[in-house]
C-alpha positions as CSV (number, residue, x, y, z in Angstrom):
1,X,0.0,0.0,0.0
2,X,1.6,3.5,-0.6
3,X,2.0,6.0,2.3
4,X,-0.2,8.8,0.4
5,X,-3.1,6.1,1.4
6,X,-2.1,4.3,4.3
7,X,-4.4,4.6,7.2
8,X,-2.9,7.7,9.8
9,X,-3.9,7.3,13.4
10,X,-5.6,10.3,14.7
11,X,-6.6,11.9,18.2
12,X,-9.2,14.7,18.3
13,X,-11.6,16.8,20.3
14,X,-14.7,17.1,18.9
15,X,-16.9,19.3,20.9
16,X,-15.0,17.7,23.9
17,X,-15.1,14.1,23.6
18,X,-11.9,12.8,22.6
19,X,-11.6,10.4,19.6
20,X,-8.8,8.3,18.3
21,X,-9.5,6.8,14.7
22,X,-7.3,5.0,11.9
23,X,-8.4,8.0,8.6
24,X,-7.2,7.5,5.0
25,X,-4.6,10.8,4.2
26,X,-7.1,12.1,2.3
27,X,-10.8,12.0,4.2
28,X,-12.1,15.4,4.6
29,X,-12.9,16.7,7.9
30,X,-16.5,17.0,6.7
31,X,-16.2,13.3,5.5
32,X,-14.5,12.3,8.6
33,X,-17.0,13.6,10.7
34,X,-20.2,12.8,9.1
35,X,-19.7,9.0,7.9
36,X,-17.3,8.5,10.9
37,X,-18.7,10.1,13.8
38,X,-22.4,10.0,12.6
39,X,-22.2,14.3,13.5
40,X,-25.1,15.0,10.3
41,X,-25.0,18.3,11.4
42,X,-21.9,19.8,9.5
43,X,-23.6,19.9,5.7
44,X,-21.6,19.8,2.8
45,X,-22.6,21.7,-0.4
46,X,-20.1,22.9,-2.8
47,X,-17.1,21.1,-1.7
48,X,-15.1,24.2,-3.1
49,X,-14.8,25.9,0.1
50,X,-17.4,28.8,-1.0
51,X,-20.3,28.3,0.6
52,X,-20.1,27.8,3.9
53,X,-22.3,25.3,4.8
54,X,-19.5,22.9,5.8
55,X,-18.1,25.7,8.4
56,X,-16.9,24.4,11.8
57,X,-14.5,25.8,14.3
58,X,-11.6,24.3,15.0
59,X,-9.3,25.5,18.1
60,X,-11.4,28.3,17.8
61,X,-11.2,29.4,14.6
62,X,-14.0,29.1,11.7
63,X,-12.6,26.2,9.4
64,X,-14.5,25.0,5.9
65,X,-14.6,21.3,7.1
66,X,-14.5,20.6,3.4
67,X,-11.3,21.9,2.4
68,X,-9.5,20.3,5.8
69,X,-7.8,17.1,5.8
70,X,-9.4,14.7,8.7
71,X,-5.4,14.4,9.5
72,X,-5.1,18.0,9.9
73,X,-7.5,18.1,12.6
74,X,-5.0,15.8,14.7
75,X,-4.6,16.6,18.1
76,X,-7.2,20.0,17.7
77,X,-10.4,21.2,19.6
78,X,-13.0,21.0,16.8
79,X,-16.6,22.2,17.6
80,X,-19.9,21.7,15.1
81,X,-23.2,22.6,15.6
82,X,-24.0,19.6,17.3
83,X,-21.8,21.0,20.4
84,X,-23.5,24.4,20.5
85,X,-27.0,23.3,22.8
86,X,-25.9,22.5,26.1
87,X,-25.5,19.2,27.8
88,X,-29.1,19.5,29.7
89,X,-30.8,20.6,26.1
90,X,-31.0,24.6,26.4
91,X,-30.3,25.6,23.3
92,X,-27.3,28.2,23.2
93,X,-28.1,32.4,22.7
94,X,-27.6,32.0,18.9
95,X,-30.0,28.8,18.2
96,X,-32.9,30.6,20.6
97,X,-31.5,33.6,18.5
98,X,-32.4,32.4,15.1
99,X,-35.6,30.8,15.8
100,X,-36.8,34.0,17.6
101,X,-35.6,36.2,14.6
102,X,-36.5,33.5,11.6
103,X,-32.8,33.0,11.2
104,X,-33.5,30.1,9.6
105,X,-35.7,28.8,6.9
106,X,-34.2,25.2,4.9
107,X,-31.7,25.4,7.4
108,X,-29.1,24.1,4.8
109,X,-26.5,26.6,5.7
110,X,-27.8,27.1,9.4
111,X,-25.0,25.3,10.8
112,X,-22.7,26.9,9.3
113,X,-23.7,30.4,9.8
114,X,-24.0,29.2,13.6
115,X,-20.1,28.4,13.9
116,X,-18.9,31.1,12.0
117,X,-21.1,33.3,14.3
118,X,-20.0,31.9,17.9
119,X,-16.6,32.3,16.9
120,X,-17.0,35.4,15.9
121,X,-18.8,36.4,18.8
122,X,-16.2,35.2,21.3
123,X,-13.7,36.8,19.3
124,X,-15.7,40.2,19.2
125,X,-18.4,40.1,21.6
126,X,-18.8,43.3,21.3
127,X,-19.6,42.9,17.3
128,X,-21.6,45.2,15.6
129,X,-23.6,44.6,12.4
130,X,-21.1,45.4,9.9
131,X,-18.4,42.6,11.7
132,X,-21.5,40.3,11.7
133,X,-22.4,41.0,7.6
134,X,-18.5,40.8,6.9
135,X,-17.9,37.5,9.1
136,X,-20.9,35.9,7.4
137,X,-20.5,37.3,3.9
138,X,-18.6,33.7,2.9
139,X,-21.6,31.9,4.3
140,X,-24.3,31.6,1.2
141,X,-27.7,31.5,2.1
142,X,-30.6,31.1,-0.8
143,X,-33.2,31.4,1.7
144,X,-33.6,33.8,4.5
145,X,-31.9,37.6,2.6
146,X,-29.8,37.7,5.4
147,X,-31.6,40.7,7.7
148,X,-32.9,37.9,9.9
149,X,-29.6,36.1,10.5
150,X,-28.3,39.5,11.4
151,X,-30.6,40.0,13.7
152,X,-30.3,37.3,15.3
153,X,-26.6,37.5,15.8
154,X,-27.2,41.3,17.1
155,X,-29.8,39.7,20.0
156,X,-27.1,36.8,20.6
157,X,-24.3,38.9,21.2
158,X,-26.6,41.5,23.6
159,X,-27.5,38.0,25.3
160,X,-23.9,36.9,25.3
161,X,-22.3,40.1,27.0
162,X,-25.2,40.3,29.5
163,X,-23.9,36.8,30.5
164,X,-20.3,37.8,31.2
């Protein structure tokens, strides 16, 4: 077998529950994710990297899950959406926020604009509507026009900063 497909052992967090798994070099993180750890959640649509629906964050940093190598997440923190509600069910200030503010309508790109947002929003909690329309301007959504999803984000981050 050559080495560009030989199985690589991996260790990873994924929203913090460790996993070790034998990956072929070239899995995606998306892949890697959704046929290996059964996480649906992170949605793949253009496998180009452009529209966003694939977006996770790994050690805290928005990531396009499709353009990452399973490999290359070796040994990081990687959160999806399916980390964002917490343990008891409570869905976090950006979920409540988008279903208050019809954030969401297929919901195709939902999870992604959800990770790009809480990163952004520990990042810059403090983020104002043009930071929120630049962070999410590589995040493509055919549905909502936007307006709500910024809203929502706006509400979030109020909720957010009241909390700290």
């Amino acid at each position: 077998m050559s080495d560009a497909i030989t199985p690589r052992r991996i260790s990873v967090a994924i929203n913090g529950t460790s996993y070790e798994r034998s990956v072929e070099p070239r899995l995606s993180l998306a892949d890697f994710l959704r046929h290996e750890l059964l996480l649906t959640g992170t949605h793949v649509g253009c496998e180009h990297g452009v529209c966003g629906a694939c977006s996770v964050v790994v050690d805290g940093v928005p990531a396009r899950a499709c353009l990452m190598l399973a490999v290359q997440a070796d040994g990081a923190e990687v959160e999806t959406v399916e980390g964002l509600a917490a343990a008891d069910g409570s869905l976090h200030p950006l979920q409540e926020a988008f279903r208050e503010h019809h954030g969401l309508q297929c919901g195709f790109c939902t999870p992604g604009m959800l990770m790009t947002l809480k990163a952004l929003l520990q990042d810059q909690p403090d983020a104002d509507e043009a930071a929120i329309r630049d962070a999410i301007s590589g995040n493509i959504c055919r549905c909502t026009g936007y307006q709500g999803i910024v809203d929502a984000a706006l509400d979030a981050a109020a909720q957010l900063r009241g909390r700290a």
